[in-house]
One Martini backbone bead per residue (centre of mass of N, CA, C, O) as a GRO file, in nm:
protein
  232
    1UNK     BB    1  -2.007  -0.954  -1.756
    2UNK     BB    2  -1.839  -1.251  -1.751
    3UNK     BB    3  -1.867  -1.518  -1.606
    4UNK     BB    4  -1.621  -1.627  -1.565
    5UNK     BB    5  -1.484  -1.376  -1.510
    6UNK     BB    6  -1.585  -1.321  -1.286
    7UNK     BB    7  -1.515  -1.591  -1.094
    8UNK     BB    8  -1.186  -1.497  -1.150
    9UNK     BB    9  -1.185  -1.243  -1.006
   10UNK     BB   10  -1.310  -1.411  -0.723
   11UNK     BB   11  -1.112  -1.688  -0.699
   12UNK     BB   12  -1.257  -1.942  -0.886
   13UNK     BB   13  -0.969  -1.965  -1.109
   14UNK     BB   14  -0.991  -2.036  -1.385
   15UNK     BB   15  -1.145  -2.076  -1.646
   16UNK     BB   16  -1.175  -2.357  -1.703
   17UNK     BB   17  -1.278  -2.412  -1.396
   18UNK     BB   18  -1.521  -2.247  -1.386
   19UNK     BB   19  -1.661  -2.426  -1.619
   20UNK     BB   20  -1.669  -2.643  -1.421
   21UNK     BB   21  -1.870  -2.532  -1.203
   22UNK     BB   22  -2.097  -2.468  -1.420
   23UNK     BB   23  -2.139  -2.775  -1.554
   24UNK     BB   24  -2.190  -2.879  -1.226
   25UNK     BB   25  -2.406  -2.635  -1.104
   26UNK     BB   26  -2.307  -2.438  -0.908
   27UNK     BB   27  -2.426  -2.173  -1.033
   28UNK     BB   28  -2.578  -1.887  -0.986
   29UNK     BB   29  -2.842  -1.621  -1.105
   30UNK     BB   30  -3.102  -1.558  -0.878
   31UNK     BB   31  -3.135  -1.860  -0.818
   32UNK     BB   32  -3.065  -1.951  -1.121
   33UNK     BB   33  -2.918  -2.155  -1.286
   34UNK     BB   34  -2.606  -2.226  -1.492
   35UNK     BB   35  -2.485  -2.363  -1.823
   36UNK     BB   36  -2.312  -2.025  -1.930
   37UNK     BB   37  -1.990  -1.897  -1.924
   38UNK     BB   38  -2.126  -1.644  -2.118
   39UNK     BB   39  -2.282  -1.481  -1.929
   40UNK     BB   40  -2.451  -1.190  -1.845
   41UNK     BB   41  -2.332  -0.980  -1.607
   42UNK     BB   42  -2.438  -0.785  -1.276
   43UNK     BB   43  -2.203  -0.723  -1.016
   44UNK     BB   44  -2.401  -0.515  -0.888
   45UNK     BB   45  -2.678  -0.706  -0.884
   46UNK     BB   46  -2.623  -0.961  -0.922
   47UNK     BB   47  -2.727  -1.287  -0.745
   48UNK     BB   48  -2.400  -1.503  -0.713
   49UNK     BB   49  -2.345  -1.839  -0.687
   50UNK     BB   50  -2.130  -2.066  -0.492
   51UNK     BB   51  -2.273  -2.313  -0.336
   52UNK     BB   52  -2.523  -2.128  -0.242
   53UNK     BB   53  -2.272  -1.897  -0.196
   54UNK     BB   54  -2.227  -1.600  -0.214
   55UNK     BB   55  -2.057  -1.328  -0.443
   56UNK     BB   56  -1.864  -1.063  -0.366
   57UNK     BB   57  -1.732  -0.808  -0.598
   58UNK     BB   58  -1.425  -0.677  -0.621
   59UNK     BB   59  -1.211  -0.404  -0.757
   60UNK     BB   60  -1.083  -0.270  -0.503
   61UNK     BB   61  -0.797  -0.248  -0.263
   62UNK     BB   62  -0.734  -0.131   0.052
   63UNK     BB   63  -0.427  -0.165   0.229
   64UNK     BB   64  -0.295  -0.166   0.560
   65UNK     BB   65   0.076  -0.203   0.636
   66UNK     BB   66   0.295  -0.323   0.864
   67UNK     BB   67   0.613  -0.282   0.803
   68UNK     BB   68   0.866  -0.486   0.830
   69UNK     BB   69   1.179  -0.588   0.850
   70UNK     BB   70   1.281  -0.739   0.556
   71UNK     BB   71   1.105  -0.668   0.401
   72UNK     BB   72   1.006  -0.613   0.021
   73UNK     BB   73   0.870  -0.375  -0.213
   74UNK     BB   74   0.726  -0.615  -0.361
   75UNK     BB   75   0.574  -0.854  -0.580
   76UNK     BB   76   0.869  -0.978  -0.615
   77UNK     BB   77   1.160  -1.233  -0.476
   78UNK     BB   78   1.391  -1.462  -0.464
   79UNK     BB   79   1.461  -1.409  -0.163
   80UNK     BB   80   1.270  -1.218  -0.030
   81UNK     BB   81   1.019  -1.103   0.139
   82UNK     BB   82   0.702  -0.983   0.060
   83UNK     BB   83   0.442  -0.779   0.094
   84UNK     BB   84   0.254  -0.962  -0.051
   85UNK     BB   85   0.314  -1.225   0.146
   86UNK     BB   86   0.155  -1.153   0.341
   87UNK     BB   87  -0.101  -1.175   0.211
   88UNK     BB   88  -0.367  -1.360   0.208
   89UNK     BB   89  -0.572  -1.229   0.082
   90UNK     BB   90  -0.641  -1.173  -0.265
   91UNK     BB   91  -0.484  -1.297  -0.469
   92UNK     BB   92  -0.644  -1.257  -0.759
   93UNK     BB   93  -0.518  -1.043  -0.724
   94UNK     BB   94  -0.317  -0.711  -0.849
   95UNK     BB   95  -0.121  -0.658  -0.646
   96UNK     BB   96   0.038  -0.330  -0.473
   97UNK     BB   97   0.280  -0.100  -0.406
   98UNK     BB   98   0.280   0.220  -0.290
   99UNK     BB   99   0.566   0.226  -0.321
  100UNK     BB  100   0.855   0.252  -0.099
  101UNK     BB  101   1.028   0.068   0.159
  102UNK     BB  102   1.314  -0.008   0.274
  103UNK     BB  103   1.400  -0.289   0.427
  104UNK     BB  104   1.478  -0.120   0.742
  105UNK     BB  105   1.180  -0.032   0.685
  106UNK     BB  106   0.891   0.060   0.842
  107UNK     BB  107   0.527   0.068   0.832
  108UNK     BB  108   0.333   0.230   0.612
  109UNK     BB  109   0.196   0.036   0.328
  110UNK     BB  110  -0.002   0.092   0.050
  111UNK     BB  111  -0.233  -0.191  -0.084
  112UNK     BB  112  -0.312  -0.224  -0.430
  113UNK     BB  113  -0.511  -0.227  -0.739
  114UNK     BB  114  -0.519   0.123  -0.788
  115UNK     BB  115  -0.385   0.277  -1.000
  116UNK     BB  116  -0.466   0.540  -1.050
  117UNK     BB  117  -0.408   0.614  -0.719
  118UNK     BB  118  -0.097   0.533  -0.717
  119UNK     BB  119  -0.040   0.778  -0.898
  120UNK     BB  120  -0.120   1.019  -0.779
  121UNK     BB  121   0.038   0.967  -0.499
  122UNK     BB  122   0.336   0.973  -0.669
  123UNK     BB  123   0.331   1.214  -0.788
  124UNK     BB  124   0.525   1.471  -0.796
  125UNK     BB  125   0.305   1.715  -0.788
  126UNK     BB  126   0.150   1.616  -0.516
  127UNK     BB  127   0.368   1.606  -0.258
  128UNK     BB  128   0.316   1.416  -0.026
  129UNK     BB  129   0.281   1.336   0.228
  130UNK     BB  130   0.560   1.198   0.493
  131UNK     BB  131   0.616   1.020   0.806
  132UNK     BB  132   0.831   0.991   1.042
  133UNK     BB  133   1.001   0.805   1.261
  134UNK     BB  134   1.360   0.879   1.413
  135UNK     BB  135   1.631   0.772   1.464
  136UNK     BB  136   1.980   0.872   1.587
  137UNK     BB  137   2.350   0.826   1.693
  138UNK     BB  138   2.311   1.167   1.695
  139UNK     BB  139   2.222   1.439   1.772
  140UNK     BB  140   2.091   1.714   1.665
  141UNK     BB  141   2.085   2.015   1.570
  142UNK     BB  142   1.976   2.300   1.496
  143UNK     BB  143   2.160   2.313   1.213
  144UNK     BB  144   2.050   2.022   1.115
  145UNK     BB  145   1.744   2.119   1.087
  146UNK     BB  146   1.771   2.348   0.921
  147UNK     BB  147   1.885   2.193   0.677
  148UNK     BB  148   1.677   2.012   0.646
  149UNK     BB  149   1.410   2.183   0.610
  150UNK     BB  150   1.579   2.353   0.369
  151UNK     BB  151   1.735   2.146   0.207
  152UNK     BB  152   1.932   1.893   0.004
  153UNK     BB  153   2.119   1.714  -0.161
  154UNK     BB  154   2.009   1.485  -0.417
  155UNK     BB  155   2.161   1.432  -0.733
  156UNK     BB  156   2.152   1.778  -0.768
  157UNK     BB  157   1.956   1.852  -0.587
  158UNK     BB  158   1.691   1.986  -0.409
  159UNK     BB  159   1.485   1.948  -0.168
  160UNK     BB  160   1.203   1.979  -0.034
  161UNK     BB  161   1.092   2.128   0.231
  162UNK     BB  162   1.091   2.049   0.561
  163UNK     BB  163   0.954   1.869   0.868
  164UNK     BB  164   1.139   1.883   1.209
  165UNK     BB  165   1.050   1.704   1.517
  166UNK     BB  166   1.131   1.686   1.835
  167UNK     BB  167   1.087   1.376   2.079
  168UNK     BB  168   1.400   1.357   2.167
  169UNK     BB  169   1.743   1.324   2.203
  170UNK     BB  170   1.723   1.097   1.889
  171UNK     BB  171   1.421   1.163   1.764
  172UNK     BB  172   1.180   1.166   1.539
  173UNK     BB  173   1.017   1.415   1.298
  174UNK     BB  174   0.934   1.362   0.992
  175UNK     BB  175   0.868   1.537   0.708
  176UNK     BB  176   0.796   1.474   0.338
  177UNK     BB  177   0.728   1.555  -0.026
  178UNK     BB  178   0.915   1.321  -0.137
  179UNK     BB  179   1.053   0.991  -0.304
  180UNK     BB  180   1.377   0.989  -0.281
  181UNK     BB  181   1.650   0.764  -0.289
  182UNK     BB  182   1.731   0.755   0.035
  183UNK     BB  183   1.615   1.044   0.185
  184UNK     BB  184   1.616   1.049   0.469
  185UNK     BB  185   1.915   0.942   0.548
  186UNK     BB  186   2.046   1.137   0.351
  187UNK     BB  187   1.943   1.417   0.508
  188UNK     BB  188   2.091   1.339   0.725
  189UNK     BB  189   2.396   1.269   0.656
  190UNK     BB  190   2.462   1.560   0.587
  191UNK     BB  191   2.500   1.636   0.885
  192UNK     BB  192   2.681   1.305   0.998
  193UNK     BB  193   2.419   1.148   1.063
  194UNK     BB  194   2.238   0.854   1.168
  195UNK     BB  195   2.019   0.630   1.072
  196UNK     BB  196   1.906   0.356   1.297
  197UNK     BB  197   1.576   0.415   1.295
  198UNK     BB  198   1.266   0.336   1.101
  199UNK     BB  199   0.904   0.507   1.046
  200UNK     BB  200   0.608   0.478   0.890
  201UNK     BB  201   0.315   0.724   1.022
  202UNK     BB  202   0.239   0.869   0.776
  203UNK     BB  203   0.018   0.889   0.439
  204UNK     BB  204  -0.080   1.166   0.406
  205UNK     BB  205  -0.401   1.122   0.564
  206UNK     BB  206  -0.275   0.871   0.641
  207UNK     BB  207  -0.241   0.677   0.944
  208UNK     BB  208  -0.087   0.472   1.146
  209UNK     BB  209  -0.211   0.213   1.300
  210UNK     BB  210  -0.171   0.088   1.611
  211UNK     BB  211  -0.264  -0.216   1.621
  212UNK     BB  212  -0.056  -0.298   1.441
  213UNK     BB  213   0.123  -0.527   1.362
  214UNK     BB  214   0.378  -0.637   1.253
  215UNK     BB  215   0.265  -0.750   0.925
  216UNK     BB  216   0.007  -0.650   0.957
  217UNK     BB  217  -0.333  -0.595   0.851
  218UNK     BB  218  -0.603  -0.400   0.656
  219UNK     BB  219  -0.892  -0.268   0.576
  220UNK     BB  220  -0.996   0.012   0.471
  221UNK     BB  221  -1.170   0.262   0.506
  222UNK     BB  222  -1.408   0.440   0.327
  223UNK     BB  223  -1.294   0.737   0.449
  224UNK     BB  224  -0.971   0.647   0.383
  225UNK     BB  225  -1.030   0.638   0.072
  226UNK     BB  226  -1.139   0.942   0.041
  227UNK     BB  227  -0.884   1.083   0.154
  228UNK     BB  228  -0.711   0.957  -0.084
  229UNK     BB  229  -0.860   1.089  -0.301
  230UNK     BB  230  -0.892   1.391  -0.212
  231UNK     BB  231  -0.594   1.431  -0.200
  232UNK     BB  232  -0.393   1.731  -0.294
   0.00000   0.00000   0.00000
């Protein structure tokens, strides 16, 4: 990789300031000097420093986010705040969310820069768990349940087979392996009943971290990155 590009990427900048910052001598390579932006470097074994302080180089990020309402699934938005605008580091990275939850749903939800793994999580082919917690304005019945269970009619089609647990009198864990828009709420209103609060509490192998607050946001685990890239 050219140290330009390695320094744009690590978000020292635009091409023209990194090589501002090389012409300065600001930059070393190993503990030498450098003022060539086209030398070619190796990001993952070359000692790299700006202003005498190591750059570390990151290619895919993977962050948990504790999504509140109000915020939208999506990279940019003239009026609403985006999930996106949560995040304070990686600016220079091309962050996005892995699928999306409606604007009044809370929960976990997938930040990354790593297209190959989020077409895998979203293939309809792949099935992917989600997993929600559900409040709803009236008790389901055993026959409400049974129905969503057994799959509802949406925009012509049959849902896969859910997975539905009474928490309470009025609320639930649902499970669902696929991501028709507003299939939760759709799923629940076929029965009569509304879903009056939402929040995803787990994709596929990762759980929502219970310690973060409603906005925060962690990176992955190692392990749960292997869990998220292994789930079949």
């Amino acid at each position: 990789m050219r140290l330009d590009k390695f320094l744009k990427d690590t978000g020292y900048g635009s091409r023209k300031e990194v090589k501002i910052l090389i012409k300065q001598k600001r930059v070393s390579v190993n503990d030498i000097i450098v003022n060539n932006e086209g030398l070619s470097v190796d990001e993952n074994n070359d000692v790299i420093k700006v202003d005498n302080e190591q750059v570390i180089y990151i290619k895919y990020v993977y962050i948990m986010l504790n999504k509140p309402q109000g915020v939208v699934s999506a990279t940019f938005d003239n009026v609403h705040t985006t999930v996106i605008d949560l995040i304070n580091d990686f600016k220079y990275l091309e962050l996005f969310p892995v699928g999306r939850l409606d604007i009044d749903t809370e929960g976990l939800l997938l930040i990354t820069n790593d297209g190959v793994l989020s077409h895998n999580l979203l293939s309809p082919k792949k099935h992917v768990d989600k997993t929600y917690f559900l409040e709803t304005d009236r008790e389901l019945t055993s026959e409400d349940m049974n129905t969503i269970e057994n799959g509802v009619l949406i925009d012509g089609q049959l849902t896969l087979p859910a997975k539905i647990e009474k928490v309470s009198n009025c609320s639930y864990h649902l499970t669902i392996h696929e991501g028709k828009f507003h299939q939760v709420k759709r799923m629940v209103a076929s029965t009569g009943k509304c879903v009056i609060y939402l929040k995803r509490i787990s994709f596929g192998p990762l759980n929502l971290d219970d310690t973060l607050k409603l906005g925060s946001y962690r990176l992955l685990t190692e392990e749960e990155i292997n869990l998220l890239k292994n789930n079949k």
